[in-house]
N, C-alpha and C positions, 0 to 999 in steps of 0.2 A: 902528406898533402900534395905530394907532384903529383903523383897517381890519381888522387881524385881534381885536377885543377887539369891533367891530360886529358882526362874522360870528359871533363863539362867543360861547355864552350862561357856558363859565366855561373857564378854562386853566389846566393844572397841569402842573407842572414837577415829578418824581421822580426817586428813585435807588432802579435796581429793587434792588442789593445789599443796601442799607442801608435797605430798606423805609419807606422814606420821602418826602415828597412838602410842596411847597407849592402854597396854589391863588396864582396872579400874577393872576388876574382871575374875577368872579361877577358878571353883569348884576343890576343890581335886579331884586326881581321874579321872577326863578328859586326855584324852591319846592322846588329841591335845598338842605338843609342843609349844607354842607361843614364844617369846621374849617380854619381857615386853614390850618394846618399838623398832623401828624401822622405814622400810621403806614398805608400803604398798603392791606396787607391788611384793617385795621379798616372803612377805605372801601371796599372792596372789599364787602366782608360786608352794610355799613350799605346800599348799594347792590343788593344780590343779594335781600334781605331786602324792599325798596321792590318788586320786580319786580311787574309786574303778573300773571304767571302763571309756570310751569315752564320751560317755555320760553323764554320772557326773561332770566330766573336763571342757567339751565344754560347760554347764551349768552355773559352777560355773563362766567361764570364760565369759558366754556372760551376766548373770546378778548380778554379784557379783566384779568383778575384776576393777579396779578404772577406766577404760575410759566408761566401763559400768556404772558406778553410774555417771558420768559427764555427759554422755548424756541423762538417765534418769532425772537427774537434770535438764538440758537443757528442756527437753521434758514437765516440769512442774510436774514430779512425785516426791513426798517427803518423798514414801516409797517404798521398793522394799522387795518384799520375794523369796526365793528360798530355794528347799532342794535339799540335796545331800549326795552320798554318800561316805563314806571316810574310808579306809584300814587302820587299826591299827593292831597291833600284836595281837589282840584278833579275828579282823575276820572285817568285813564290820561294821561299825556305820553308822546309818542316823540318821542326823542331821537338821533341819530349821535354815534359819539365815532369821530374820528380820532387817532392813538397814531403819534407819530412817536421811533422806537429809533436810540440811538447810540452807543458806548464810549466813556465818559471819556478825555478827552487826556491825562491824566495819572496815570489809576488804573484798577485792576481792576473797572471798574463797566459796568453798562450806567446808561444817564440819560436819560428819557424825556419828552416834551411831550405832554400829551392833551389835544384840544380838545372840546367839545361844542358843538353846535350842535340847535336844536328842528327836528322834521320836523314835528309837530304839535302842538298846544295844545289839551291839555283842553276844552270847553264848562263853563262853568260855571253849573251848574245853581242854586246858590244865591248868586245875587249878593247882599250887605251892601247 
């Protein structure tokens, strides 16, 4: 687990059915807000909304955002990647999220692992 928790800057654990998701891990220091726990689509949104442009959004939204991962599901795909880019008070971050899909062993669900990881960090133009 250190090794994959070194590599990704936060990891969540979802239930795409039941729109819901926990984060299991958020590096210090990540200027993503999460809530520990919640409702999928609201992260979704909160996220789509941070976009740094149109194209980031409409990205995030057509392969990241939960009807997107249910029909990749449908489609037989078990993992999805996409980067994008995301406006923090520091300045534009791009980030990778890999999205690993799988069906519940014991229910009607699909249950999903996302990992993020930074391809790039901001400059910070106003250091404290």
């Amino acid at each position: 687990m250190k090794a994959i928790r070194d590599e990704y800057d936060m990891i969540i654990f979802g239930n795409l059915y039941k729109n819901s998701y926990y984060l299991m891990h958020q590096r210090d220091g990540v200027k993503f807000k999460a809530a520990t726990a919640g409702v999928i689509d609201d992260m979704s949104e909160a996220t789509i909304a941070m976009s740094a442009d149109y194209d980031s959004g409409k990205k995030y939204r057509d392969t990241l955002s939960r009807p997107a991962l249910i029909k990749a599901f449908n489609e037989g795909k078990t993992r999805v990647e996409c980067e994008v880019k995301i406006k923090t008070e520091l300045g534009v971050h791009e980030f990778i999220t890999v999205v690993h899909l799988m069906k519940h062993p014991y229910r009607d669900d699909i249950l999903m692992i996302g990992m993020s990881r930074t391809v790039k960090n901001p400059v910070d133009t106003n250091p404290a």
